[in-house]
C-alpha positions, 0 to 999 in steps of 0.5 A: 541503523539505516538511512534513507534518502532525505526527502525535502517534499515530504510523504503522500501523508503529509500530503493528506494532513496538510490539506485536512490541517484546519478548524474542522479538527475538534469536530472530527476528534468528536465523530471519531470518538461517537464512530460517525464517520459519515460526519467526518469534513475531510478532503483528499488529493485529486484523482488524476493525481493520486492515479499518477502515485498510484501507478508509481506504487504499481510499478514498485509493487511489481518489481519488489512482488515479480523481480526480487520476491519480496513482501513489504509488509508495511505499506502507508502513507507515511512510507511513499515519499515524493521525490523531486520529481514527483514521482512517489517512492516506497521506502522502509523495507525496516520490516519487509521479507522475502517469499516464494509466491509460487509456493504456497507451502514454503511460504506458510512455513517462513517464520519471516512471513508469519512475524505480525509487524507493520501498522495495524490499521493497513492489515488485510483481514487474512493478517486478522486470522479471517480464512484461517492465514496469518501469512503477509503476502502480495495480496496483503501488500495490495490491500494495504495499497488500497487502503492507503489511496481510499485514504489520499483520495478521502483524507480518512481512513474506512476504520477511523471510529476503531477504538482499539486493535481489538475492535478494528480486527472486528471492522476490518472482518466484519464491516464492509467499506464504504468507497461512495465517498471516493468520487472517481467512479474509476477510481473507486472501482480500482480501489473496491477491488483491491479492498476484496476481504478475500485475498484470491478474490483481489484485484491482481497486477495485470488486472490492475494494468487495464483498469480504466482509472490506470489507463486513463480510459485506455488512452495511456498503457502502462508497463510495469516491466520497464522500471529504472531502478537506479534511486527509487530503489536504494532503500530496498537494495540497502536493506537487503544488502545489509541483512541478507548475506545471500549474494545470489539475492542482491545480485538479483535487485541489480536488474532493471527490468525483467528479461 
């Protein structure tokens, strides 16, 4: 069993349902069921909040990718906690594994990479078999983050109208989303990007890093590089720890930042 931090605010996802909690539900259980999104009445959280949370996540993503080589595989809503600082926090890595990214055979042949696990609808369509991988990697990590703040900034997801594992495999290779309904023109850019179906076609960390909605327009420079990982990383050091008897690789999650 592992435990977590207790967090008394909550996640990024009850976040998104407090807000969407009113007498609009019957009506969008009713578009869901007939696939017309367009009719959904939802809302999300506003963009220069959500950006905040979503540099967080870049900063997480770039440690857990860059410093200690692991891939989340289970990125959502529900698992970005808000800390008593605000500050948003990525936990459970209950299903996460380590990869090589400079090594693309190795990484085909980790069973680890391979195990189908995490939530379906935050699979990046190379995890559907689309181009022929069924390998987690840092772009299907990235996609799940795209996923997730189209989300917090919509209050819905692009393939609610799915009726089951099957049709939404077919959704996510097939259709196109629709990120119009993300009002920031910045921040529908970063997201488009990071929803590319073709993972060496998705936005990349340093491209990320420049994008006008990260860096307010280029008034603020973000350094991924600088994170302090004393809290927000405890989940990570946990489970590592305690599944991984690789002293090596714990020694390696103790760093603050790269050198």
């Amino acid at each position: 069993m592992l435990v977590t931090t207790y967090y008394p605010k909550g996640s990024l996802g009850d976040k998104v349902r407090v807000l969407n909690d009113t007498e609009h539900n019957q009506h969008n259980d009713e578009c869901r069921l007939n696939g017309d999104l367009s009719g959904l009445r939802t809302k999300g959280i506003k963009h220069w909040e959500a950006r905040y949370y979503f540099i967080d996540m870049l900063k997480a993503l770039f440690y857990i990718h860059e410093v200690v080589k692991v891939v989340h595989k289970d990125i959502k809503p529900d698992n970005i906690m808000i800390g008593e600082d605000n500050q948003a926090v990525l936990i459970d890595f209950g299903v996460s594994a380590m990869y090589d990214h400079d090594d693309d055979a190795a990484d085909k042949k980790n069973e680890a990479l391979r195990i189908r696990c995490g939530t379906y609808m935050f699979f990046a369509p190379e995890l559907f078999g689309c181009g022929g991988s069924y390998t987690f990697g840092s772009a299907s990590d990235l996609w799940a983050i795209g996923i997730t703040f189209y989300y917090l900034l919509t209050g819905q997801f692009p393939y609610e109208d799915a009726r089951s594992i099957c049709h939404l495999k077919e959704l996510v290779i097939m259709r196109e989303i629709n990120t119009d309904l993300i009002e920031d023109k910045n921040a529908r850019h970063c997201i488009t990007r990071l929803l590319n179906k073709d993972p060496t076609k998705r936005a990349t960390f340093d491209e990320l890093l420049e994008m006008d909605w990260v860096t307010d327009c280029g008034n603020e420079k973000i350094d991924a590089r600088m994170i302090d990982t004393s809290g927000s990383f405890g989940d990570l050091q946990r489970v590592i720890t305690l599944s991984n008897p690789n002293k090596s690789f714990i020694s390696q999650i103790k760093k603050k930042q790269l050198t």
